[in-house]
N, C-alpha and C positions, 0 to 999 in steps of 0.2 A: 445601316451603319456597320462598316468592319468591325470587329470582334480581333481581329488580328490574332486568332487561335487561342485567348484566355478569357474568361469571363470573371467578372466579380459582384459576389453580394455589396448590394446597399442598402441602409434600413436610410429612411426618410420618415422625420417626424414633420406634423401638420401644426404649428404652435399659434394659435389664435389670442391678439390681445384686445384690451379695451380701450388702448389710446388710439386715436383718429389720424394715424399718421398713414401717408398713402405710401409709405416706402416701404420694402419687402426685406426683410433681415435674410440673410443664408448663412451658418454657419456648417464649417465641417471640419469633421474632424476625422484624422486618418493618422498611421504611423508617415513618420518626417520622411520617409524614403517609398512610399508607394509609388510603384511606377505611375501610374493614375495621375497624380497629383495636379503635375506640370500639364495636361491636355484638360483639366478641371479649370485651373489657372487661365488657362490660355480661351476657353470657352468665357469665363465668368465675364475675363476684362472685357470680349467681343462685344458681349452683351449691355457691359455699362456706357461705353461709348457711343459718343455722337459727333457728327459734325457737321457745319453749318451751312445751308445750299439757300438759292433763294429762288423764288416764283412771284410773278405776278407782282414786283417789286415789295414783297413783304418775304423775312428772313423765317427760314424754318430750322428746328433740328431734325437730323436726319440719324436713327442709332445706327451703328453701323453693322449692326445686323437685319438691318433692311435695306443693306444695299447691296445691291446685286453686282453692277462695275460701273467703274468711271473712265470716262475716255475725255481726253483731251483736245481742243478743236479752237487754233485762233484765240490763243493767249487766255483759254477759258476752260473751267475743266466743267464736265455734267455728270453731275452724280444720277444717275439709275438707278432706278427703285422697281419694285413689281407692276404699280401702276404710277408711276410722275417721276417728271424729269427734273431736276433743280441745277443752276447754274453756280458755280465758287469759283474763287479765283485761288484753290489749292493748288500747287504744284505735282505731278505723280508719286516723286521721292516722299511728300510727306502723306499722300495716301496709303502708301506702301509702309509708311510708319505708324498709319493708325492700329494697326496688329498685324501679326506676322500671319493672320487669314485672307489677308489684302497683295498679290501676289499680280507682276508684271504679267501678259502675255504677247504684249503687242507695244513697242517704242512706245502709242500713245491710250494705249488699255490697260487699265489694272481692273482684278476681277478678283470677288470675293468667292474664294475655294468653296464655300459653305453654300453656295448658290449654282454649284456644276451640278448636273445631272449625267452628263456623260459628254464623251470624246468623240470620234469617228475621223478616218481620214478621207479624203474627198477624194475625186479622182484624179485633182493634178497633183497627187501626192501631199497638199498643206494636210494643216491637221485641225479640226473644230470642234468647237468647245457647244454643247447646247444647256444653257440657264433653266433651272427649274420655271421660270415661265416662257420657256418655248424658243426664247432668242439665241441666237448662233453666232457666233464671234470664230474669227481665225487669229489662229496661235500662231507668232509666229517662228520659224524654226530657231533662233539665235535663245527663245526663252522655253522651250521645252522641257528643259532640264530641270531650269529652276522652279517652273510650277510641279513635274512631278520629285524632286525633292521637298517640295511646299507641302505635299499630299501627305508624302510619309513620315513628315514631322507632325504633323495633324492629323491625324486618323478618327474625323469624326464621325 
């Protein structure tokens, strides 16, 4: 993870209760203006989100932190996961609205920034993306720009 040349203390308290509730409280607290904040912000919501895909005609959540990309095929979108495919009938535009981690590369690719591992260009000059689990997508040249603007508004 970049560091982008500054680092900061964080104290993290562990607070354990006795009610049986399976949800996870977070609270934080920071001065209103920490640079920080906004990529805090922007982490938290990734993580609470989900959206709906389906397999084996039974409906699942999918968080959208388990999703690696979706690509679009025949009026059908498939969400990508590490190991399972699930079918939606989303559009790209509003996968691209599920957070601004969810970034074009491809007319019918969106790919979740948090799931690159690295770039490389090929030898007919395109340019590819490899997923932390191993899969490789081309980028294509008209969306360049805005995944790495995507990157550097996110510097996870």
């Amino acid at each position: 993870m970049p560091t982008l040349g500054y680092t900061y203390d964080m104290k993290i308290r562990w607070l354990t209760s006795s009610r049986s509730e399976d949800d996870i409280e977070i609270e934080i607290r920071s001065p209103e203006n920490h640079p920080q904040k906004a990529v805090l912000e922007k982490m938290l919501s990734h993580l609470e989100g989900f959206a709906i895909g389906e397999k084996n005609n039974q409906q699942f959540r999918i968080f959208y932190k388990d999703i690696y990309y979706v690509d679009y095929r025949q009026d059908q979108a498939i969400i990508h996961t590490k190991s399972e495919t699930f079918y939606s009938h989303y559009r790209l535009y509003e996968v691209e609205s599920f957070s601004s981690l969810f970034v074009r590369i491809h007319k019918s690719i969106v790919v979740n920034i948090t799931k690159i591992k690295s770039f490389r260009s090929t030898f007919n000059g395109k340019l590819e993306v490899t997923l932390l689990q191993g899969e490789n997508l081309e980028i294509s040249r008209s969306y360049v720009n805005a995944l790495k603007q995507a990157l550097k508004e996110n510097p996870l």
